[in-house]
Each structure stands twice: as C-alpha cells, then as structure tokens.
N, C-alpha and C positions, 0 to 999 in steps of 0.2 A: 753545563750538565755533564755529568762523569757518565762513562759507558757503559755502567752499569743499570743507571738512572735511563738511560737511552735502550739497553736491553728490556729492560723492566718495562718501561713504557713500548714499546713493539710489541711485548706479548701479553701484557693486560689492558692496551688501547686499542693500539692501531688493527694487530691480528683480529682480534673481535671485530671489531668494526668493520673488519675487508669479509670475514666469513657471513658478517647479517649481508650486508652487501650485494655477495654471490649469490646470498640465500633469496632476498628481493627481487634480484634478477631472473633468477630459477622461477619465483613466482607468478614473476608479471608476463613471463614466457609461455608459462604454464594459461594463465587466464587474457593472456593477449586479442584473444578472440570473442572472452566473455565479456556478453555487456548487459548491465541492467534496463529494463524498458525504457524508465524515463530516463535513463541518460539520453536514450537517443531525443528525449526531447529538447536537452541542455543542446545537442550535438545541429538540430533543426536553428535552433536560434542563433547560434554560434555561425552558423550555413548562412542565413540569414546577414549576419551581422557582416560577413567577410565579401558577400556577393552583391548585396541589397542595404550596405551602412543603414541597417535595419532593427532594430531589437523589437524583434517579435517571432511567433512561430507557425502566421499566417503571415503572411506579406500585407498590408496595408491595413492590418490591422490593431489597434493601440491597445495591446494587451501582456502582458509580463506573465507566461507560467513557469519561471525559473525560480526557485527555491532563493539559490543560492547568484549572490552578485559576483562575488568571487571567482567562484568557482567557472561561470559560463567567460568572463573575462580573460580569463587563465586558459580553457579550453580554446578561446579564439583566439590567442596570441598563438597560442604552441602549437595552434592550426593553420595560421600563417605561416609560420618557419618552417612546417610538415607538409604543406600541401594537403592533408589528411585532417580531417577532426576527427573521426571515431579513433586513430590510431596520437594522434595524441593527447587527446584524452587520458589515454591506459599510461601515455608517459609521463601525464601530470600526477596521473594515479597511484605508479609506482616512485615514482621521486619521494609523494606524500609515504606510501610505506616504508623506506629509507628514511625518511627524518622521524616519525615515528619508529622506528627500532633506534635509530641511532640512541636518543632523547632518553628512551626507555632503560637503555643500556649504560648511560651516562648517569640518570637518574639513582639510578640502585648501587651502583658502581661502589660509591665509598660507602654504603651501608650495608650489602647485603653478599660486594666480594664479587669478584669478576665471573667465576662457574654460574652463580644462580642469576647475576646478572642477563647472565650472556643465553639461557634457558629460558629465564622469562621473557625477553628481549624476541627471541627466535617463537617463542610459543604465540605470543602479541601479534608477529608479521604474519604466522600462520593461520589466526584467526580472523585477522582482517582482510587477508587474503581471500579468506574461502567464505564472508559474510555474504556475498551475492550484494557486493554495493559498487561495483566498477560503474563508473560513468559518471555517478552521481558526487555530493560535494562532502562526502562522509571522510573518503580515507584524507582530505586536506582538511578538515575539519579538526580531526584528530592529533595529525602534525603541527597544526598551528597551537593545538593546545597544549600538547607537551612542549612543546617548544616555550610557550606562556607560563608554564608550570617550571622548567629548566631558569628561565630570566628571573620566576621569583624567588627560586630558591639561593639565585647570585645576588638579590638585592637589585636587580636591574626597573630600570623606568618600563612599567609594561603596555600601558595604555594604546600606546598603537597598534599592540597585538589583541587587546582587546575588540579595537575598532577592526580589523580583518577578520577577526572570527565573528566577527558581528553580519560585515558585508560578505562571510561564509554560509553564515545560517541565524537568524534572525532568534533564535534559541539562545544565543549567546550574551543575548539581553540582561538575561539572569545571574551570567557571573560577571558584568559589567555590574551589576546591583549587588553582588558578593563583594567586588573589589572596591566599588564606592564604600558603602559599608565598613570595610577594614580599614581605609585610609582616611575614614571620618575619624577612627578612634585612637588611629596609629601615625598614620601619616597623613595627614592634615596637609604639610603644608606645601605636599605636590597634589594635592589634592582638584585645587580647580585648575593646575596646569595641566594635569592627566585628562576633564573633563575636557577642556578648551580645545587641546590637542585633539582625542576621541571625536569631537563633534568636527572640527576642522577635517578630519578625514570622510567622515561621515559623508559631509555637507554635498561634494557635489553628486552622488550617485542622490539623496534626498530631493536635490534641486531637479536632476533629470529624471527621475520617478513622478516628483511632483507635476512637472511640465508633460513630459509621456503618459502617463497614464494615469493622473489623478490620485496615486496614493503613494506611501511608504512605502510598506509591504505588499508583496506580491500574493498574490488573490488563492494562493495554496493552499494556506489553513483554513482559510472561511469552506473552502469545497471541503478537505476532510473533514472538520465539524459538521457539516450536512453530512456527509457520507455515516458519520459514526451516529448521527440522530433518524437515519432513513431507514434504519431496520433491516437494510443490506446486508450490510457488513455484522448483520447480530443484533440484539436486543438487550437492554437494559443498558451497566457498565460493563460496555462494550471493550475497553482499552482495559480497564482491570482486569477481567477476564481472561482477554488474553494475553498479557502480562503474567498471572500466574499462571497460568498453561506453559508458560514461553520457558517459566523459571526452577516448574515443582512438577510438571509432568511431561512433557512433552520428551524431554531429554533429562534421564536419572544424574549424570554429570553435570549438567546444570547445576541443579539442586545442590550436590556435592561441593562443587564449585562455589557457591552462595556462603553453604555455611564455612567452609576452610575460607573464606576473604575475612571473616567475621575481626579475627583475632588484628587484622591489617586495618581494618576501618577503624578499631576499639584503637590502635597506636596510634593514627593520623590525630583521634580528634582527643586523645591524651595529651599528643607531642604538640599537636596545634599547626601538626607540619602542612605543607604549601599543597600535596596532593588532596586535600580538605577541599582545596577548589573545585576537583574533578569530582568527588565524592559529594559536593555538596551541589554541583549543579546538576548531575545525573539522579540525584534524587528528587529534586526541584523539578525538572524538564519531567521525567517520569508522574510527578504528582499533577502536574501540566497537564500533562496528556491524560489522566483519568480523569480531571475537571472537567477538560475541554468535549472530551468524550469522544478522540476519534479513534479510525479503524486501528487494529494491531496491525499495523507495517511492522515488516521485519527490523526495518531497517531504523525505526524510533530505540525499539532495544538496545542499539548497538553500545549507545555512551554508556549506559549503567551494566553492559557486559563488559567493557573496555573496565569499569571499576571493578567488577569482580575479580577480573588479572590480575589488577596491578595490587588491589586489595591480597591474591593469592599471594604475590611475590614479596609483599610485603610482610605475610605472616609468615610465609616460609624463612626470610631472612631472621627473624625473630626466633623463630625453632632453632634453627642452625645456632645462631647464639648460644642459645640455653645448651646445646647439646656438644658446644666445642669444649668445654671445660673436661667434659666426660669423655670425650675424644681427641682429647688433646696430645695423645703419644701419635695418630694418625690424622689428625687434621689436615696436618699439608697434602699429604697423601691423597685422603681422599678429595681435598678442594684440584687438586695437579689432574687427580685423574679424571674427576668428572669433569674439568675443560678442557682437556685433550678428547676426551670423549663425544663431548657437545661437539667440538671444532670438527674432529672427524668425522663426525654424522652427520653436521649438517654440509660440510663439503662435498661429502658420498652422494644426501639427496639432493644438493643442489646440482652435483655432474648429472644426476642421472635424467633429473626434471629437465635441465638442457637438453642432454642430448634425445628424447622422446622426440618423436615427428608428429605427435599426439599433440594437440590443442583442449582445453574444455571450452563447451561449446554451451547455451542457454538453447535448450531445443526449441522454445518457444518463438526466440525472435529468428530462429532459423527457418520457424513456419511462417512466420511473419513477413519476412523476407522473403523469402519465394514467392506467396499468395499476393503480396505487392505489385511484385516484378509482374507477375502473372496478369493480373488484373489492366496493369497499365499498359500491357501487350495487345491484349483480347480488346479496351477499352480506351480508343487514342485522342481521347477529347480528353480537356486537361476539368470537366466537370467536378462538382464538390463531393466529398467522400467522405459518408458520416459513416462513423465507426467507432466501439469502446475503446479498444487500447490502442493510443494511436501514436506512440513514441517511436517505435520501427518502420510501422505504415508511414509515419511522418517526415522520417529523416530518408527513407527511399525513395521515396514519390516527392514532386513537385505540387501535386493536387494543392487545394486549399480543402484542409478539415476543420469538418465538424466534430466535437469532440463530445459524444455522449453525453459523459460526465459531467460536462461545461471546465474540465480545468483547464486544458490550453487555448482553447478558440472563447470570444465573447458570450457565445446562448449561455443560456440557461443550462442546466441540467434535462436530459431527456427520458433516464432511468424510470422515474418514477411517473411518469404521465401524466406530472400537473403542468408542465409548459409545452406539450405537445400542439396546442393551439398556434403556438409561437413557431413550432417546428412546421407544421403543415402550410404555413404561410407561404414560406419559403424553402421546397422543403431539397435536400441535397438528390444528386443525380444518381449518384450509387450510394449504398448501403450496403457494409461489409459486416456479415454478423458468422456469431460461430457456430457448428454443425455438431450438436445439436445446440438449441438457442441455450447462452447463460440467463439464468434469473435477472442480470441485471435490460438486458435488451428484449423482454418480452413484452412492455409497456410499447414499446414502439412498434414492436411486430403486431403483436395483437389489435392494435390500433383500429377500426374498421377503415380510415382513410391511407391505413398502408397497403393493403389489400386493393383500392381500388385504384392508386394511381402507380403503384409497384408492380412489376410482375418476377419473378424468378427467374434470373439468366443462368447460373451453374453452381457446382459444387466444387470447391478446392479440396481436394482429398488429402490429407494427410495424415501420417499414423499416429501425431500428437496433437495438434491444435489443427482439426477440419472446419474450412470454412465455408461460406456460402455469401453471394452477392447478388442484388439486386438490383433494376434499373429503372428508372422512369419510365412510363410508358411512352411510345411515340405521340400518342393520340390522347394524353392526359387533360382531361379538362377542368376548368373552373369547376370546387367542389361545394356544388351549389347544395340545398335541402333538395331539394328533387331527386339529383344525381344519386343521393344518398338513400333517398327512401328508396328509388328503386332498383339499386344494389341490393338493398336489404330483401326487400321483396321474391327476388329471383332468386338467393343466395341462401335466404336461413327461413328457418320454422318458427311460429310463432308458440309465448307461453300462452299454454289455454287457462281458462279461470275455473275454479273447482269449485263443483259443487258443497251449495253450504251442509250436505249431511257429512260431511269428507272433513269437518273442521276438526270435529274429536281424535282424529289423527297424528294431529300438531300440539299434542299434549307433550313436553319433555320425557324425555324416559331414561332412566339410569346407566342401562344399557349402550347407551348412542357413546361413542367416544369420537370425535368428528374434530378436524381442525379445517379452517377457511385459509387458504393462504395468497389468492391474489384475487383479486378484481378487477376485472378490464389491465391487467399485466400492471395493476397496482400493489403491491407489497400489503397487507392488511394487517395494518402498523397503530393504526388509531381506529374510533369508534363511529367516526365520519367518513365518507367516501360516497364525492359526489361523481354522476358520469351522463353523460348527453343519452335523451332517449333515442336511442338506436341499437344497438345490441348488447346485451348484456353474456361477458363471460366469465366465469370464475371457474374454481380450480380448489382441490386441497385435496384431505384424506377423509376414511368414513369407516369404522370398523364395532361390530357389534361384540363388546366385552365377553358375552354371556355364551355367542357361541364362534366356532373357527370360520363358518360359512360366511361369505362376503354378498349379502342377500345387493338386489338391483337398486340402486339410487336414485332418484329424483331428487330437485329442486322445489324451495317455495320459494314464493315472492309474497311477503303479506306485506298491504297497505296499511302504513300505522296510524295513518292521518284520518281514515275511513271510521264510518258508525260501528261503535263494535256490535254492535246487532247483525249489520249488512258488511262488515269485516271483507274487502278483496283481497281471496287469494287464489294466485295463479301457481303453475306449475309447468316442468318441462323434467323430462327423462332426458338423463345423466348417462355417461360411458365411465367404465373404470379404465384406469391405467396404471403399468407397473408402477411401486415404491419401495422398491428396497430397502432405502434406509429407514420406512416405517415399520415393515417385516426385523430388520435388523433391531430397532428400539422398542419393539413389543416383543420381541424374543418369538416368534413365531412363522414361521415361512406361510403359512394360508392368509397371510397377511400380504402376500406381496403384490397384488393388484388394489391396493385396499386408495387407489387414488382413484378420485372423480373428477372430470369436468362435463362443463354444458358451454354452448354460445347459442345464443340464440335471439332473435329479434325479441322487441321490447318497444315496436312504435304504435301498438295497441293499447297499453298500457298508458294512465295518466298520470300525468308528472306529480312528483309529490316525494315521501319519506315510507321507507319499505325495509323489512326486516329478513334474513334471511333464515333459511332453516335445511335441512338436506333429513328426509325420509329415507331409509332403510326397509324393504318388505320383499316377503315371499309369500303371497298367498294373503293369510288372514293377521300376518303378525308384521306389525310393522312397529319401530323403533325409531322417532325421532329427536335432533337438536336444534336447538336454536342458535345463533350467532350475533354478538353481544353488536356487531358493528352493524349500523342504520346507512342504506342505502338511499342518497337523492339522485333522485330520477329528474332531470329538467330539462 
C-alpha cells in the first residue's frame, strides 16, 4: 500500500472511526447513571444468576421475565469481570453504540462519501443514546443488526447472526422469515445449512427454557397483550394510536423526518439493496404490534425510527448526487469542509460532555431508589413486597416481589381486580403504592379486604414520584364472611330503596353527559362486571350540558332481574371531586369538580343483575343517565 493510499485511508477511515468513538464515550459518560426501569429487572436476574446460579427474578421461583436471552447473558458475564451489573450493563450498552456507529459509518461510506457518512453515523449514536433504553436489549439489538446488514451486503454466511438476534429479542423471528424467504429463491443451496446452523445455536437456550420454565418464549408479550386489551393503557387500537401520536404529532420533526426518509425507502426497494431487511422487518414488527394490540412503549418505536435515519441518510446521499454535477467546481470543498467540520464538533462536544461532573440521571428510579432503601430501613424483616414498578425496588432490595402487573413474579395480574381472590389468599406483607394512587393500583386499594387487613404505616415524600406503604396488621385474622359483614356494618352506609313514585326520575334526559369509569377499582372496559355483595364503589364524571352549575349527584342501583311492575331501586348520595382534565376537554373551568364517587355497603341488597344510572338535581329539576354496563351482585 503506497502512502498515499495509507494517508487517504487515516483520514477517511480510521479518523472517523476514532472521533464516533470519543463521541460514544462522551455518551455513555454522559448517561452512565441513566437506567431504564426494566433494565433493573435484566440487572435482578443477572444478580441472581451470579449469587444464586439462578435464572430467575424471585429466587426459587421458575419464572423467566427477561425479554432478551442475549442480552441478560451478556450483562452477567460483564458482571462477573466488573463486580458491578448495573455498571456493566451501560458498558455492554455502549460497546453496542460503537458497533452501531461504526457499521453505520461503514455502511454509507462508499455510497454516500465519508462527510455525510460520518453525520449520519454521529446523528444515529445520538439518537440512540438519548432514546431512554439503557439497560434494556435495544442498543445490542441494533448492533447486531447492522452488523447482519454489514455481512450481507459482503456476501457473507449470516445465519448465526440471525440466531443472536433471535436469542436478542424474539422479534427477530421475522427477519429470520425475510432471510428464509430470500435464500429459497436465491440461495437455495445454503439454505438448509443456514437453517441447521440457526437452530443448532438456538437449541440449548430452547432445551433449558423448555426444562425451566415450560416454554420458549418468555411470558412478556402475553402480559403486554393483556395490558393493551385491559383498557389501561387506552382503548380501542391502542398501539396504532399511539404510533401515529409517536410519528405526526407528538414531535413536528418526526413527521419531517418520516417524509425526507421517503426518497431512501423508494431507493432500497428499487435497488433491492440489503438495508430492505431493516426497512422490511420495522415495518413487519410495527404491523405486529398493532395486531397484537399492545401498550405504545416508547421503546417498540425504536426499530422503525432507527429506519427513518438510515432511510434520511440514504436520501440525502441521493440529493448530493443529483447536486454534485451543479457543484462540481466546489464539490471537494464543500465535502473537506463539512468533515473538518463534523470532526471538529463532534470532538468539541465530546471534550465538553467528558469533562462535565454532570450525570443524567432518570428522576424516577432515583425516587425509587431512596423509597427502597427507606423502606428496608424502617422495615427489617425480609417479608413480600407487592408493588407496580418493581424493576429498581427489585434490583435494590432482596425482598421477594410481588409484581402487580404479573410480568416478573408468577400471580396473576392484580390491576384489574379479577384475580384479587388469588391475591388475598396469600396476600404480601408490605404494599408500596404511589401517593397519590395511579389508576393502575386502585383495584387493590379499593378492595374492601385491603382495608381490613392493611393499615397505613407512612408516606415517602418526594418531589417526583411520592410514595406510600402499607403493612399487614399484627392481629390480621382469617377473612372469614362474618369478619366481613361486620367491617361493613361499623364502616359504611347502606343504599336505601326508593320509593316507587321516585321511578319517573330515571327517565334518560339529554341533558346528562355522565361517564362511569371504575367499579370496585375496576377499569369499566366491558358491559359485564361482576363484584361480591359487600360494598359497592364506583367513581367517574357527571355534568349537565344545558347548564355550568354542577347540581348534587346520587347513585341508582336498579334490579333488572325484578317485575317491572315492582322494579328495585335503591339509591345512595354521591360526593363530587376535582377533574381537571374533564374541565380541560369540555373547555369550561365550572367543570372542574364535575367527578363523582360513592362507597357504600350493598349487603342488604339481593344478589342478582343491576343497572347503573347517576341523578343530577337541585330542587325540582333533575337530569338523569343511565350506564350501558350491567352489574352482578353475588
């Protein structure tokens, strides 16, 4: 190689290379501290695995809530050589953003010229840097794939990198069925050595899945599909939704973004070029998830924004093209200057990112972490600790969790209050919810048998995420019917029955604009909703179109099983509570108490199918609705 060939190559290889590099480093410096929740749950099993030759993220329990095979494998090795898992973690994390730019950079290289290269390359680490996915198996996901995308476009055997990003993220199924596919009609005849290989690697993590825990797949997506069908996380198509929020409103650059890739996707699938794969399993996975119907995590977007980039930099290489001929007396010029330029800036922001004593920091699992510590201070019995987000609480405490949701420990879900029978069996010693309660923990709160065998030990104060915890009582007894009724008895009011000249009341009125939104701390998601007769509470909003005044509320109960002649209906007075964001969506501030609830006992009443309806009145004018979902009382 002549020395000229040797200069040339220094400053359109190696120098790029060395300034993403610094740039990665500045990065992972910069977010060294920042972690995603569930990483800490990767971070719990990995803990696990290294102290307890364990894989799980309860101790003795046979249960897999890690996503990613790979990726937890990887964090406990490099937890071994570190003494540290949440800190190497961040250095599996930034390694993957270094092979990701590199790839990136490599990839454009001879088509798009080492400046725009070396821009989009730097633009890429930056994105993935600040996506808020540290911990998790995203930023090695990515590098595995360009990397995959890099081997095809050399003609190389790639199959084994198919099987890693497989045992990366089980998503990767898809371009395993892209590359079957191609090599049925192309290349045939490595075709089942590709497969034989793929599954040889496969095999033993399937055998020890099989043997551990009874499945393939790890039990992730069955819970976000329930999540995205429970009305929590939203209603209807939920992942389309916010999908286009994610893409055309939320962020105007986005959108921007979307349509400048356009011209980069129109090249790929002209040229038939290799980044087709990336382009076609981000759209594929994307179409997945609006099937499948679950929640918009931020972190599902990432692959089909990762193609928006590469789609950008591919139409910009394309523009430059068309515009070199027209600029062809300063071409060189301007390609010299803008990577001189690129190279000095990103040198400038990566001294600067170094030298900062500044961290970014996830305020959340900062509060999380304190309230942990705290807890296990005040609380030195190593008892079970149900709580919603339990990826921080998890990996700082030794407790054994119960996990709300059901994704890392074996229950059930306990959000929605149809396995709370399940929960009260056995039910955990502390209970750590947030101040004030989220929608998702008020089925449990609400509960009447949380009330009887909980009592309230304190509040964790903090200026982002306040919590509050619970404890078992000392003197908790078997929660027999007795115990129950007469809790009820000493504790709540009963609904009185109305009189039948009172029925002309419960006439609908046009008036009424009324929504129901929980039942006994149930989501009021369907037209059924069954609840043990003991106290009935619900909760929603109530507002009379016609005028600003927010007249007194009551409740009905009508029996719909009953003679309509002899029609039972009871009734109980309602309290309003603020709604803001119902004042904000009716454009009206005299709107802003316009929420109602009631609790009230219900062991007078017989069991049976009962209708709701909520009364509005001041005086002689009353405004009623009726509520389309049928209550069983049993």
């Amino acid at each position: 190689m002549t020395n000229q060939k040797k200069q040339n190559l220094l400053f359109d290889l190696w120098l790029p290379i060395a300034v993403l590099s610094l740039y990665v480093v500045a990065l992972s410096k910069k977010f060294f501290y920042w972690d995603f929740d569930d990483g800490f749950i990767v971070y719990r099993i990995a803990k696990n695995i290294l102290e307890h030759s364990e894989w799980s993220y309860n101790l003795a329990e046979a249960h897999n809530a890690s996503t990613s095979v790979l990726n937890t494998l990887l964090v406990t090795a490099f937890g071994f050589l570190t003494s540290d898992i949440r800190q190497a973690a961040h250095y599996l994390g930034g390694l993957s953003l270094l092979i990701s730019g590199v790839f990136t950079f490599l990839l454009f290289r001879s088509r798009a010229g080492t400046s725009l290269s070396l821009i989009g390359s730097a633009w890429l680490i930056h994105f993935v840097a600040h996506s808020s996915t540290w911990g998790i198996e995203t930023h090695l996901f990515l590098a595995l794939f360009l990397f995959f995308i890099y081997q095809e476009r050399l003609s190389c055997f790639t199959w084994p990198t198919i099987s890693f990003l497989i045992l990366t993220r089980p998503d990767a199924i898809l371009l395993a069925g892209l590359k079957f596919l191609k090599s049925l009609f192309r290349e045939r005849s490595s075709l089942s050595k590709g497969v034989v290989i793929c599954g040889l690697i496969l095999l033993p993590w399937i055998v020890f899945s099989l043997i551990n825990f009874g499945q393939l797949f790890p039990d992730t997506l069955s819970s976000k599909v329930w999540q995205g069908n429970s009305g929590y996380w939203g209603n209807g198509l939920v992942y389309l939704k916010a999908l286009t929020k994610h893409l055309f409103v939320e962020d105007w650059q986005k959108a921007v973004i979307f349509a400048l890739a356009l011209p980069g996707f129109y090249s790929w699938i002209r040229s038939k070029d290799t980044f087709l794969y990336f382009l076609s399993f981000s759209v594929l996975q994307q179409a997945a998830y609006i099937i499948l119907n679950v929640p918009g995590y931020h972190w599902y977007f990432f692959s089909f924004d990762i193609a928006l980039i590469l789609g950008v930099i591919e139409g910009g290489s394309l523009l430059f093209k068309q515009l070199e001929p027209i600029c062809r007396n300063y071409s060189i010029l301007i390609k010299n200057s803008a990577f001189l330029l690129t190279l000095g800036y990103l040198t400038f922001l990566s001294g600067t990112l170094i030298s900062l004593d500044t961290f970014s920091k996830d305020v959340r699992n900062e509060s999380y972490k304190k309230a942990i510590k705290y807890l296990d201070t005040v609380e030195t019995g190593q008892g079970e600790l149900a709580t919603l987000e339990v990826g921080t609480f998890g990996y700082y405490s030794s407790r054994q969790i119960v996990d709300l949701v059901g994704l890392t420990s074996k229950n059930p879900e306990y959000i929605s209050g149809k396995h709370l029978d399940n929960y009260f069996k056995n039910p955990a010693e502390l209970v750590l919810l947030h101040k004030p309660l989220w929608h998702f923990e008020r089925a449990l709160y609400d509960d009447l048998r949380f009330r009887i065998i909980y009592e309230f030990k304190n509040n964790i104060e903090d200026p982002y995420f306040a919590l509050q915890y619970f404890k078992l009582k000392a003197d908790k007894k078997v929660l027999t019917p007795d115990l129950i009724r007469e809790y009820i008895t000493l504790n709540y009011t009963d609904f009185q029955k109305l009189g039948e000249d009172k029925n002309t009341l419960l006439i609908p009125t046009k008036e009424a604009l009324c929504i129901l939104d929980q039942i006994n701390g149930q989501l009021v998601v369907t037209n059924e909703v069954t609840i043990p007769r003991h106290v009935l509470r619900v909760s929603g909003w109530a507002v009379n179109e016609d005028s600003e005044v927010l007249f007194d509320p009551e409740i009905y109960l009508i029996n719909v099983e009953a003679n309509v002649a002899t029609k039972e209906i009871y009734t109980h007075k309602a309290t309003r509570f603020a709604r803001p964001d119902v004042a904000t969506h009716l454009g009206n501030d005299n709107y802003n108490m316009a929420g109602y609830e009631v609790e009230a006992s219900i062991l007078d009443l017989a069991p049976g199918i009962y209708e709701i309806g909520v009364v509005q009145s001041l005086k002689e004018i009353a405004i009623f609705c009726k509520f389309a979902v049928k209550v069983t009382i049993n």
